[in-house]
PDB file of N, CA, C and O in Angstrom:
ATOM      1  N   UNK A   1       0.844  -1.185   0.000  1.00  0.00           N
ATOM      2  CA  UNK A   1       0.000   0.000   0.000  1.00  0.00           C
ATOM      3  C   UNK A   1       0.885   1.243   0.000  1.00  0.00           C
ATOM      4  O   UNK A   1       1.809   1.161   0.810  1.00  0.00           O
ATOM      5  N   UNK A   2       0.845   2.141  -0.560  1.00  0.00           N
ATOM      6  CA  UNK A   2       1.181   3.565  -0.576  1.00  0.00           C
ATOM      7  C   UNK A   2       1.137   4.095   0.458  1.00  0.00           C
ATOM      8  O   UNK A   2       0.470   3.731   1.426  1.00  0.00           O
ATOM      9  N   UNK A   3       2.046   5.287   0.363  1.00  0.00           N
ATOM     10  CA  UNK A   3       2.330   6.380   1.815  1.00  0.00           C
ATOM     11  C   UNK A   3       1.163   7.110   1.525  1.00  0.00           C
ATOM     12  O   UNK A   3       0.662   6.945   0.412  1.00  0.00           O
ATOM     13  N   UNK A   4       0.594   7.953   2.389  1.00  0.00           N
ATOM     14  CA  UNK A   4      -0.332   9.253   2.322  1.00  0.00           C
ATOM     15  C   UNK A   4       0.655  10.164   1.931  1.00  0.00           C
ATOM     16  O   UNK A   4       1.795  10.132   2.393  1.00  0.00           O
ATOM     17  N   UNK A   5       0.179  11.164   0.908  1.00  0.00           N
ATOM     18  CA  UNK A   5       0.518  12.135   0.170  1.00  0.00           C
ATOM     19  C   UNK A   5       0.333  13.102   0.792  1.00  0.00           C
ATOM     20  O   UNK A   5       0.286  14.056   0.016  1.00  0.00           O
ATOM     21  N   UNK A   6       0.191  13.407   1.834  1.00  0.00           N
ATOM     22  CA  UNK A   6      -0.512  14.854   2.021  1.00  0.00           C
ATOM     23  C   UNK A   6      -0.778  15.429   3.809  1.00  0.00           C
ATOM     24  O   UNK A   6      -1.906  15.672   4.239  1.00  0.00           O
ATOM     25  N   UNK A   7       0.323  15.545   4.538  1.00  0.00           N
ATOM     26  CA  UNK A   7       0.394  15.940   5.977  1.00  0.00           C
ATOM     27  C   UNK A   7      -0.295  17.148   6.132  1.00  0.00           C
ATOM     28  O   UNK A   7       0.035  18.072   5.390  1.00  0.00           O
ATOM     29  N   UNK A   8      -1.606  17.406   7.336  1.00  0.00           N
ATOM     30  CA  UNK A   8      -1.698  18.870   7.525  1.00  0.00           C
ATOM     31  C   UNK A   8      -1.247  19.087   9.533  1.00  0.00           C
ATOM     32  O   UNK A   8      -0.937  18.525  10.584  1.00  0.00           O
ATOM     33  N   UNK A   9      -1.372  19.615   9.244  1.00  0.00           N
ATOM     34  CA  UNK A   9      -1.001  20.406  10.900  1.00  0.00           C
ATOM     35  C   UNK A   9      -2.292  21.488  11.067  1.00  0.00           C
ATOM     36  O   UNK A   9      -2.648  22.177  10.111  1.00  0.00           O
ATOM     37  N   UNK A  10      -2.867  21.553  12.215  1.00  0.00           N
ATOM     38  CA  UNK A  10      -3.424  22.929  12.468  1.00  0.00           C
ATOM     39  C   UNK A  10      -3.162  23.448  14.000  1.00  0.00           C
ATOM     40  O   UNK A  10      -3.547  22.912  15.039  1.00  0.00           O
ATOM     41  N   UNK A  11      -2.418  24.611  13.847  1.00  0.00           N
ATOM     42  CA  UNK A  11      -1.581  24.822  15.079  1.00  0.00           C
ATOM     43  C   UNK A  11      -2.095  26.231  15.442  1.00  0.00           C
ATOM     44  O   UNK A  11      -2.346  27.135  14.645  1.00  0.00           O
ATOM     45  N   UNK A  12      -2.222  26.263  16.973  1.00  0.00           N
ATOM     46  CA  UNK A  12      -2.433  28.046  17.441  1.00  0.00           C
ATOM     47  C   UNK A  12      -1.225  28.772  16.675  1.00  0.00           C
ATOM     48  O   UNK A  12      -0.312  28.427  15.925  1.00  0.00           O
ATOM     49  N   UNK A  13      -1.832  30.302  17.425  1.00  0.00           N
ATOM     50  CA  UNK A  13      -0.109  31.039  17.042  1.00  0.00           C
ATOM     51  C   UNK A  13       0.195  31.244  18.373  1.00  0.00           C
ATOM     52  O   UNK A  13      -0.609  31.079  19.290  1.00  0.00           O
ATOM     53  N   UNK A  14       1.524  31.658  18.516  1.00  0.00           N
ATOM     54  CA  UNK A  14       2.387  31.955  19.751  1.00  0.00           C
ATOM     55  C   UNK A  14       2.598  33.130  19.791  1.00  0.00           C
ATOM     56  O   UNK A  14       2.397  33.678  18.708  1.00  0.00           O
ATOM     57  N   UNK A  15       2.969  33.867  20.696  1.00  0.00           N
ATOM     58  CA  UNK A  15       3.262  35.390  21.009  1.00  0.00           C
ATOM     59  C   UNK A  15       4.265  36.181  19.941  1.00  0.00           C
ATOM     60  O   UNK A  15       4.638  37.343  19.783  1.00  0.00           O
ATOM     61  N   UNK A  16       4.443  35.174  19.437  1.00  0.00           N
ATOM     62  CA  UNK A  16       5.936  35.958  18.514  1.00  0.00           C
ATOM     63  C   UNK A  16       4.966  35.608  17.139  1.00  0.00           C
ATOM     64  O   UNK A  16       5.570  36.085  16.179  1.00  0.00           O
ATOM     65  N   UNK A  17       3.550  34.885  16.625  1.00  0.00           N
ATOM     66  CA  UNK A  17       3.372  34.741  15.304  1.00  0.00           C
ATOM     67  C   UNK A  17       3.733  33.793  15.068  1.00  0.00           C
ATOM     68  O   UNK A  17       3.108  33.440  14.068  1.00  0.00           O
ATOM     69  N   UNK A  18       4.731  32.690  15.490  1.00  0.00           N
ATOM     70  CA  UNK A  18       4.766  31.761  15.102  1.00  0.00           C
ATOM     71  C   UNK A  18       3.611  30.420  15.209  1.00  0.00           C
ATOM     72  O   UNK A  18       2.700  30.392  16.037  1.00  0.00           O
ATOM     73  N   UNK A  19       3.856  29.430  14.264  1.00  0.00           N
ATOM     74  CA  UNK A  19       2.750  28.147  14.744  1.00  0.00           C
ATOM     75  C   UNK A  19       3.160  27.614  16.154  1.00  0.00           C
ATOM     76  O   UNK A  19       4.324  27.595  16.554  1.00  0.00           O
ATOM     77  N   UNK A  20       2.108  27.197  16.842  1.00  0.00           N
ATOM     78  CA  UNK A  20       2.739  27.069  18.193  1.00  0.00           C
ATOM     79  C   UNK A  20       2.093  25.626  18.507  1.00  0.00           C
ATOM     80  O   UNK A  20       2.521  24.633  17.921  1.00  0.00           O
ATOM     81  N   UNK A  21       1.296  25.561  19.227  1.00  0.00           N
ATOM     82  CA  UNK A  21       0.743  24.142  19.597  1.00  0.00           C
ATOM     83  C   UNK A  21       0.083  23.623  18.572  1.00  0.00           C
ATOM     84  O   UNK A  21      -0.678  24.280  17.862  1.00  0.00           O
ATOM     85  N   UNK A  22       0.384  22.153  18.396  1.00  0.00           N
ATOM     86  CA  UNK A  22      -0.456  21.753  16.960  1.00  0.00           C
ATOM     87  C   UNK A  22      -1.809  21.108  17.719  1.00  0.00           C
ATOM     88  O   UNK A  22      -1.618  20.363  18.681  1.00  0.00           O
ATOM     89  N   UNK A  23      -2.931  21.349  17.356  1.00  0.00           N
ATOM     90  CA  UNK A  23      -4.395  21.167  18.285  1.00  0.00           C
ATOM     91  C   UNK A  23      -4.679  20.071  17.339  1.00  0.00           C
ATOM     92  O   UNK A  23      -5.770  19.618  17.685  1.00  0.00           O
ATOM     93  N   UNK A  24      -4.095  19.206  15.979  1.00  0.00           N
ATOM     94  CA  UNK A  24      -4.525  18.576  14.944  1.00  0.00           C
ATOM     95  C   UNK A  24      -3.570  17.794  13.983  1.00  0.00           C
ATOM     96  O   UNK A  24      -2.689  18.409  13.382  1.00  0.00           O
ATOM     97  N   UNK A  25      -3.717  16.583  13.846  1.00  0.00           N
ATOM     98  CA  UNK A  25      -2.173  16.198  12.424  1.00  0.00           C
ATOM     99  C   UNK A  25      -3.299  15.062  11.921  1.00  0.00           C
ATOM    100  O   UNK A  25      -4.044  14.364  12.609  1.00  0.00           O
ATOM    101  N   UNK A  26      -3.153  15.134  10.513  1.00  0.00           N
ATOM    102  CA  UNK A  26      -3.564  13.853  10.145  1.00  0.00           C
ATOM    103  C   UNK A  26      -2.829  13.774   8.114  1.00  0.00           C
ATOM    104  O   UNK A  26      -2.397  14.545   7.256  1.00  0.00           O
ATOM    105  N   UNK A  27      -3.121  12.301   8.308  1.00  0.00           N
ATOM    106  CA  UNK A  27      -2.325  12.447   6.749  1.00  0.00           C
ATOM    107  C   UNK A  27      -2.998  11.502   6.227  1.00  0.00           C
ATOM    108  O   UNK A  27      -3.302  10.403   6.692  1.00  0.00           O
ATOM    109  N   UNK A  28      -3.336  12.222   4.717  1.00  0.00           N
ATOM    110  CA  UNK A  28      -4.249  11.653   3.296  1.00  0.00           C
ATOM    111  C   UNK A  28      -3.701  11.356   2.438  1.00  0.00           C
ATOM    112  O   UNK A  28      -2.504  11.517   2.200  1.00  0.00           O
ATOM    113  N   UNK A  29      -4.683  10.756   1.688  1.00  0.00           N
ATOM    114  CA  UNK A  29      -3.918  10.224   0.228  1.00  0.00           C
ATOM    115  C   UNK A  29      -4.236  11.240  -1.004  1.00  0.00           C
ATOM    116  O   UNK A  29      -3.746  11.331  -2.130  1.00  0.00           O
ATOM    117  N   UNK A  30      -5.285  11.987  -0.312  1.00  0.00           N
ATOM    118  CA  UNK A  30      -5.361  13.085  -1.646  1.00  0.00           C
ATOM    119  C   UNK A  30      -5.654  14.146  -0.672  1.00  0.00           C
ATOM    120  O   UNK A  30      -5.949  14.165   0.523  1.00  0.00           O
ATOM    121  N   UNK A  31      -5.364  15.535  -2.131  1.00  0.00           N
ATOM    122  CA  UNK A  31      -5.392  17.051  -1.970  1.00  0.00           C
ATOM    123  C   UNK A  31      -6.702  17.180  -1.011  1.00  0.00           C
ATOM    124  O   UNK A  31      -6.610  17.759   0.071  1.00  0.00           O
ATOM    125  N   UNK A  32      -8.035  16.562  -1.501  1.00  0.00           N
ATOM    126  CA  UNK A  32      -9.304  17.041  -1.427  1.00  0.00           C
ATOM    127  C   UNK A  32      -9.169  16.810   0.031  1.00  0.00           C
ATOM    128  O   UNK A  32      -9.088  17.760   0.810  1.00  0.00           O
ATOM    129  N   UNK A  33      -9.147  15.787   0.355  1.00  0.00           N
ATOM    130  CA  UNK A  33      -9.822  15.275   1.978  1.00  0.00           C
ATOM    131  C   UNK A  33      -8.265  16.207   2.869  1.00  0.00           C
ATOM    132  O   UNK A  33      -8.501  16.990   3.789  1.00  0.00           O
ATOM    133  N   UNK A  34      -7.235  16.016   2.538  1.00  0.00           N
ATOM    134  CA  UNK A  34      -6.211  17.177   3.104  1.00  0.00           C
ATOM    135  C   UNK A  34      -6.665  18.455   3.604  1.00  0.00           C
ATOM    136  O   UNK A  34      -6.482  18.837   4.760  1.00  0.00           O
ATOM    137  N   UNK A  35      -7.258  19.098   2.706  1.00  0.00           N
ATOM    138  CA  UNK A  35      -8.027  20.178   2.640  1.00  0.00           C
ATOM    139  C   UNK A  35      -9.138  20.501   3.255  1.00  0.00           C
ATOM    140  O   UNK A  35      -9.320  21.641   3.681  1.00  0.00           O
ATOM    141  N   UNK A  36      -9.911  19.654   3.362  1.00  0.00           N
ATOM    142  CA  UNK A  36     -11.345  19.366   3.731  1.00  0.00           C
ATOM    143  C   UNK A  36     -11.043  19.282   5.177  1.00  0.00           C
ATOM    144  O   UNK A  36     -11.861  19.602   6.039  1.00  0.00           O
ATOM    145  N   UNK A  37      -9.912  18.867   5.412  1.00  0.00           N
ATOM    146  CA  UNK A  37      -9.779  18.315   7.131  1.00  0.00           C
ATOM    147  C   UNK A  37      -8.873  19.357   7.417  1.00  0.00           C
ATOM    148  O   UNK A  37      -8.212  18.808   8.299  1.00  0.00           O
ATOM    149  N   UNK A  38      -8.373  20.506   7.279  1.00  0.00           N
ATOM    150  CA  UNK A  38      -7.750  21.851   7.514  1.00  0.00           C
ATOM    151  C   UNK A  38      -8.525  22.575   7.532  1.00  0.00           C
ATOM    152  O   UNK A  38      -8.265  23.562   8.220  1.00  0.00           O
ATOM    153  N   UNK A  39      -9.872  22.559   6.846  1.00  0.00           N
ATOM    154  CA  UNK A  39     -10.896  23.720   6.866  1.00  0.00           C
ATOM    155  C   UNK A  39     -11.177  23.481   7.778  1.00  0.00           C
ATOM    156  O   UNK A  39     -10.812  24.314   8.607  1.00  0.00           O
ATOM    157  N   UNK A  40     -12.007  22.232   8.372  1.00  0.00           N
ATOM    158  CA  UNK A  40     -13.244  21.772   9.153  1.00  0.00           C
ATOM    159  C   UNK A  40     -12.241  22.377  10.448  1.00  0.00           C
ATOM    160  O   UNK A  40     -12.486  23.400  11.086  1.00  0.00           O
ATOM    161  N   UNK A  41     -10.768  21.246  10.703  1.00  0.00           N
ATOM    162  CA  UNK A  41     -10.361  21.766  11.967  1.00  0.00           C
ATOM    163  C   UNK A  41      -9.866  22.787  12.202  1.00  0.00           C
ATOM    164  O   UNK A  41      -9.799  23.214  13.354  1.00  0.00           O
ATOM    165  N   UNK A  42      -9.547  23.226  11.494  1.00  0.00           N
ATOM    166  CA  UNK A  42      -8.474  25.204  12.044  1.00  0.00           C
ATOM    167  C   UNK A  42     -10.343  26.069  12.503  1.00  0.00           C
ATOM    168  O   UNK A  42     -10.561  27.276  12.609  1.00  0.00           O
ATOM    169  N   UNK A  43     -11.054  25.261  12.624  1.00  0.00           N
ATOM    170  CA  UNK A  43     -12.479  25.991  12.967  1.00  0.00           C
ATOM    171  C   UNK A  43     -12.383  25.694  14.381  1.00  0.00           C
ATOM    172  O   UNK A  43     -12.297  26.627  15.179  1.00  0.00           O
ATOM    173  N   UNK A  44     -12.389  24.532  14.759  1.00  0.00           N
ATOM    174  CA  UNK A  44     -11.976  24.032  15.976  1.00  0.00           C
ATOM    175  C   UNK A  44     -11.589  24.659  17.110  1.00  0.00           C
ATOM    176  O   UNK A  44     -12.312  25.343  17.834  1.00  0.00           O
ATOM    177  N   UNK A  45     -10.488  24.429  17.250  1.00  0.00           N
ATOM    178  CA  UNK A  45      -9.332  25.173  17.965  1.00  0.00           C
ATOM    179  C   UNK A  45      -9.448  27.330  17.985  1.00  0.00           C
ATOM    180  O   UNK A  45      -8.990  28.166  18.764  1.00  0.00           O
ATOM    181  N   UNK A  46     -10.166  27.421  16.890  1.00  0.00           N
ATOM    182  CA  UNK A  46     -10.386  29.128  16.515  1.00  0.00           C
ATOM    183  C   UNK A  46     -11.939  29.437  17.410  1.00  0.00           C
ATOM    184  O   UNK A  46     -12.149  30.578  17.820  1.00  0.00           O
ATOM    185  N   UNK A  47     -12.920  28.371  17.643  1.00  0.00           N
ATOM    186  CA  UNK A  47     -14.068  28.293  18.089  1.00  0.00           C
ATOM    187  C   UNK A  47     -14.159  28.219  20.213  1.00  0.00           C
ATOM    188  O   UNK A  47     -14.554  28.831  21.206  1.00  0.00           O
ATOM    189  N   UNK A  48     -13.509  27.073  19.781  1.00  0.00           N
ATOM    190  CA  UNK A  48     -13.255  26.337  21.513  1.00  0.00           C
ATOM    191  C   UNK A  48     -12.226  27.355  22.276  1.00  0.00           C
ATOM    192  O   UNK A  48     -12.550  27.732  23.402  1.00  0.00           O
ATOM    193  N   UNK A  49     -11.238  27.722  21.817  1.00  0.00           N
ATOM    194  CA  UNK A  49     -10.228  28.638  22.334  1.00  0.00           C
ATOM    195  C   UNK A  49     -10.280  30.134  21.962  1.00  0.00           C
ATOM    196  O   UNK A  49      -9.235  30.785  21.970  1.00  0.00           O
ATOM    197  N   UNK A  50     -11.643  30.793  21.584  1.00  0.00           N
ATOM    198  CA  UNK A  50     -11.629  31.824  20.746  1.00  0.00           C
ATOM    199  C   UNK A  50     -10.496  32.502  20.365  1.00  0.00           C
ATOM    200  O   UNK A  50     -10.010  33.359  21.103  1.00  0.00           O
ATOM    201  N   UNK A  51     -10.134  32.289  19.561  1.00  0.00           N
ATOM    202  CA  UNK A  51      -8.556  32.449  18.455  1.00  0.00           C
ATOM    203  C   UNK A  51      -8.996  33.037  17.176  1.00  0.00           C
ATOM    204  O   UNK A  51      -9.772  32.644  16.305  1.00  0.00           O
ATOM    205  N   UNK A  52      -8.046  34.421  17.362  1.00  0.00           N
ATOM    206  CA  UNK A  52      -8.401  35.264  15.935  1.00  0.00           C
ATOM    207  C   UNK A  52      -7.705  34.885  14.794  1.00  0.00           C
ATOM    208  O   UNK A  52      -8.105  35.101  13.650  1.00  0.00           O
ATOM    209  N   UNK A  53      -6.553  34.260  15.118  1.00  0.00           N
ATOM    210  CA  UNK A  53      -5.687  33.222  13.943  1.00  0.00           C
ATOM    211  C   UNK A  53      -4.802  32.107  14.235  1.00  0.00           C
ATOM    212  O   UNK A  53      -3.905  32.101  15.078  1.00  0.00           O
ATOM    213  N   UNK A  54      -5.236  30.905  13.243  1.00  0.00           N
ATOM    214  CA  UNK A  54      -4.601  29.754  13.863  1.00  0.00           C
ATOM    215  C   UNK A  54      -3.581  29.319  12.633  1.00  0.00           C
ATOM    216  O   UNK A  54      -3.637  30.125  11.704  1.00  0.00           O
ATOM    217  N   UNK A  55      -2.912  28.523  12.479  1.00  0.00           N
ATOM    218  CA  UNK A  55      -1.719  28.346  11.325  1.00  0.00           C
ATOM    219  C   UNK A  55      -2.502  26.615  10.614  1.00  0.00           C
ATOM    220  O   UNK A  55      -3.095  25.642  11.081  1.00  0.00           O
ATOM    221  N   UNK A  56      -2.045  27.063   9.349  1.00  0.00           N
ATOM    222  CA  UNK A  56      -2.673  25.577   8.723  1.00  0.00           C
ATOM    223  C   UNK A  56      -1.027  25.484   8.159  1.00  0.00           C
ATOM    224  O   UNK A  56      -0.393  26.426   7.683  1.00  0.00           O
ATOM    225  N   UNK A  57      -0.546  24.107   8.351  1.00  0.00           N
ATOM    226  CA  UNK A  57       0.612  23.810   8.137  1.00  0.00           C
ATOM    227  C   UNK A  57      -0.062  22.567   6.563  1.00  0.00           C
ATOM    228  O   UNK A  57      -0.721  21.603   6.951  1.00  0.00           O
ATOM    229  N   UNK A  58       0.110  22.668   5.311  1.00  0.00           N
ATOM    230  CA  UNK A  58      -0.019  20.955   4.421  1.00  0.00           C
ATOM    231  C   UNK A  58       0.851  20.736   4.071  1.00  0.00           C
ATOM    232  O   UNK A  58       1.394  21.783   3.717  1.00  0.00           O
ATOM    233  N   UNK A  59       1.532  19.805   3.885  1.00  0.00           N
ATOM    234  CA  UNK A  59       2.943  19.087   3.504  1.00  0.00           C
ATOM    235  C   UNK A  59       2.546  18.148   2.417  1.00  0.00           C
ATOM    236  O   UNK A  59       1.998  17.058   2.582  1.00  0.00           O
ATOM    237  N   UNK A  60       2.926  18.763   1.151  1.00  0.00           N
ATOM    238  CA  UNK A  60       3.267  17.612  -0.182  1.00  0.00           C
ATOM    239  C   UNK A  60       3.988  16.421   0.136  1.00  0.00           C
ATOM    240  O   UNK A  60       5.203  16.463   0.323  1.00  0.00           O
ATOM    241  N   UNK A  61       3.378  15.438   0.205  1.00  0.00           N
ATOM    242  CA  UNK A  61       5.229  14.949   0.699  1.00  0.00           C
ATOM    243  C   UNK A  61       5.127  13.968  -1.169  1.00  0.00           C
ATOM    244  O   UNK A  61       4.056  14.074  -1.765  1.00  0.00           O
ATOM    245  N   UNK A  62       6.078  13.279  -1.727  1.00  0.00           N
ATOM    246  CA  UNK A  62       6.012  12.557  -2.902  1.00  0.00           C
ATOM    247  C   UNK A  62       7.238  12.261  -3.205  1.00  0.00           C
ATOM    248  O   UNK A  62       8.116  13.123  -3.164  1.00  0.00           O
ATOM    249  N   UNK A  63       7.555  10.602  -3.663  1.00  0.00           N
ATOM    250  CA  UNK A  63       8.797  10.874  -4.092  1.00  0.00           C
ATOM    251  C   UNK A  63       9.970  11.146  -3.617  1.00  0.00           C
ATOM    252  O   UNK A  63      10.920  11.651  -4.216  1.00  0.00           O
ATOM    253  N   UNK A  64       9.879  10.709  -2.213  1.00  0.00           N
ATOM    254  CA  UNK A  64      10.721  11.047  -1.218  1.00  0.00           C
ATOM    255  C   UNK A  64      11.162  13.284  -0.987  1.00  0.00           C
ATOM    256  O   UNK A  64      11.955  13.970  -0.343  1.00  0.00           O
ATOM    257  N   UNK A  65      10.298  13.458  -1.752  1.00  0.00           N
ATOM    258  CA  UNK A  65      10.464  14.515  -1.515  1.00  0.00           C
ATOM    259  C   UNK A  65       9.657  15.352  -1.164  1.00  0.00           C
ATOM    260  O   UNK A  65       8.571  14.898  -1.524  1.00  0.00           O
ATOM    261  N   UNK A  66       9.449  16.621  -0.519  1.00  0.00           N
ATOM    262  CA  UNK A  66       8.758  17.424   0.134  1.00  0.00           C
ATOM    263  C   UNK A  66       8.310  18.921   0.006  1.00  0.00           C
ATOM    264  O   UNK A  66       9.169  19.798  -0.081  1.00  0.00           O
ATOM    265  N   UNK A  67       6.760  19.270  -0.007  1.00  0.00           N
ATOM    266  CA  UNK A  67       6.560  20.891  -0.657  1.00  0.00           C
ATOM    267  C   UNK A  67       6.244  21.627   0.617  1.00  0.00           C
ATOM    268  O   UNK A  67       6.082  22.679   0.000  1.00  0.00           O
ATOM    269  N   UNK A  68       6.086  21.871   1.480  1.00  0.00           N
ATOM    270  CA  UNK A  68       5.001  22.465   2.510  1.00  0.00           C
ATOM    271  C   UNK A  68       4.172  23.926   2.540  1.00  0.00           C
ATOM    272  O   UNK A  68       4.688  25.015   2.291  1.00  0.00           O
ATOM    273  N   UNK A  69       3.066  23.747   2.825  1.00  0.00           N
ATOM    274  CA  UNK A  69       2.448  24.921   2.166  1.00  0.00           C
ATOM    275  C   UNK A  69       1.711  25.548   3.391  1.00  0.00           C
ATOM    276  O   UNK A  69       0.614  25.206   3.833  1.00  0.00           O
ATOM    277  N   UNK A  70       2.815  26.876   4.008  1.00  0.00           N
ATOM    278  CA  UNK A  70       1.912  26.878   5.359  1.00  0.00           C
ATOM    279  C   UNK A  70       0.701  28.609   5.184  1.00  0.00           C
ATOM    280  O   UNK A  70       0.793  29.548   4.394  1.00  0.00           O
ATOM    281  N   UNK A  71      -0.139  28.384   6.134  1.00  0.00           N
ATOM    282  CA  UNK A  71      -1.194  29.914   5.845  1.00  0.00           C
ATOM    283  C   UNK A  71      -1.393  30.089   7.174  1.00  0.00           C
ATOM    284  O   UNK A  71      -1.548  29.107   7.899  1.00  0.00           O
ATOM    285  N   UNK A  72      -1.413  31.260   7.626  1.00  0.00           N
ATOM    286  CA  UNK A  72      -2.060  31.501   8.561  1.00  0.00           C
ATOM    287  C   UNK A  72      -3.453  32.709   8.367  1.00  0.00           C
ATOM    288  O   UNK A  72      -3.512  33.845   7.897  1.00  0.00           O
ATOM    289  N   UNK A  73      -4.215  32.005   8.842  1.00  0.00           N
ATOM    290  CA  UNK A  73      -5.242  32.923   8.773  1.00  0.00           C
ATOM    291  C   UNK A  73      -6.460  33.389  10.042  1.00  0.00           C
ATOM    292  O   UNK A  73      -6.442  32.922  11.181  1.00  0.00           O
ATOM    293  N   UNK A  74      -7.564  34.486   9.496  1.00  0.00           N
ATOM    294  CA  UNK A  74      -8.599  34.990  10.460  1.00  0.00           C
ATOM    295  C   UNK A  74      -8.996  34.019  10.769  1.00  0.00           C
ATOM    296  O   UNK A  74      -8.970  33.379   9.717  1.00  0.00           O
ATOM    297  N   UNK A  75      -9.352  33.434  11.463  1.00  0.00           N
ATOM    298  CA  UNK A  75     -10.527  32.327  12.117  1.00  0.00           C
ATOM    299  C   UNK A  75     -11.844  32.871  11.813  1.00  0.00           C
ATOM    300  O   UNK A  75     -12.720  32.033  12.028  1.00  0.00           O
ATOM    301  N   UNK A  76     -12.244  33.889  11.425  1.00  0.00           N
ATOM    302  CA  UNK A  76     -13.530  34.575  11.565  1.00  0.00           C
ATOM    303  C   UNK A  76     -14.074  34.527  10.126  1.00  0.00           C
ATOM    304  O   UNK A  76     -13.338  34.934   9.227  1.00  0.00           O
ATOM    305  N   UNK A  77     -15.323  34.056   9.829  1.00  0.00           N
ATOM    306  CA  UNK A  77     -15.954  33.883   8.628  1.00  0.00           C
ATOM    307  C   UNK A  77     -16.233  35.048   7.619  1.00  0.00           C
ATOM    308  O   UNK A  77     -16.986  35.895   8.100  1.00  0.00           O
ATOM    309  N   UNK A  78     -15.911  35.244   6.635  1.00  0.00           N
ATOM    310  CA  UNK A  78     -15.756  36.716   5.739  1.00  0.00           C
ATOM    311  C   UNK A  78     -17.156  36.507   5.687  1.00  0.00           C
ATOM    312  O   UNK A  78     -17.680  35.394   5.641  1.00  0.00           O
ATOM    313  N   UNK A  79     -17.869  37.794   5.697  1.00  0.00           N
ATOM    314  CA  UNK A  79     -19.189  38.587   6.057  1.00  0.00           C
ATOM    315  C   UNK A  79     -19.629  38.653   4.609  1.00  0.00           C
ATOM    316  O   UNK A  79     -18.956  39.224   3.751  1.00  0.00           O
ATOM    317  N   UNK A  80     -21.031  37.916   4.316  1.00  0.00           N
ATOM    318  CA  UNK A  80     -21.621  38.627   2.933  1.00  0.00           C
ATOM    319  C   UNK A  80     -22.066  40.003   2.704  1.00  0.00           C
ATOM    320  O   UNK A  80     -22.412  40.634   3.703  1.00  0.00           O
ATOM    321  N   UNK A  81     -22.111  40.500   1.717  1.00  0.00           N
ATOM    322  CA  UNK A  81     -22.733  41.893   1.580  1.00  0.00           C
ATOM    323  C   UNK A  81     -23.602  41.647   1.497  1.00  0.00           C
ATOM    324  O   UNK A  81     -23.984  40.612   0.951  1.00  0.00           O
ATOM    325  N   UNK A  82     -24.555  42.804   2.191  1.00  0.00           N
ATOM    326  CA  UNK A  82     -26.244  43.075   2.437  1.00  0.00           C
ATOM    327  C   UNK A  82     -26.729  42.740   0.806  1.00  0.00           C
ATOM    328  O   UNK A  82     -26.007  42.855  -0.184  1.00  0.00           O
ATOM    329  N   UNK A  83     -28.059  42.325   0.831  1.00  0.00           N
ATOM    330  CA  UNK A  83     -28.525  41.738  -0.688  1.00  0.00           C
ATOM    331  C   UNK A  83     -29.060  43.661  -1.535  1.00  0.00           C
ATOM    332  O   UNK A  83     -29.477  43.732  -2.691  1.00  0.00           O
TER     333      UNK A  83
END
């Protein structure tokens, strides 16, 4: 069987901005569910700990080799405009 392709992390930030405690790790075999499980949890940890920004760490891994793709972002849901 194959390695999982696809490490995420979802970590608070620390006083300095950096990723700090990881509240989350899990690893997929594809982009989609990688993704899907960085959205759902960086909600988590931003909800339960009210946190204005938490760090999403994903790691390509392939080929013995490695991409990592880190974001940090608002925890807070972008607001629709009035209709």
């Amino acid at each position: 069987m194959s390695q999982p392709e696809f490490n995420v992390e979802v970590a608070s930030i620390d006083q300095h901005g950096d990723p700090g405690f990881v509240h989350y790790r899990g690893a997929f075999y594809t982009s989609r569910s990688a993704g899907q499980f960085a959205l759902t949890q960086a909600a988590a940890p931003a909800d339960t700990y009210e946190l204005d920004t938490v760090s999403v760490v994903i790691d390509a891994v392939g080929e013995g080799t490695s991409r990592r793709v880190m974001s940090s972002s608002s925890a807070a849901p972008a607001s629709l405009p009035p209709n």
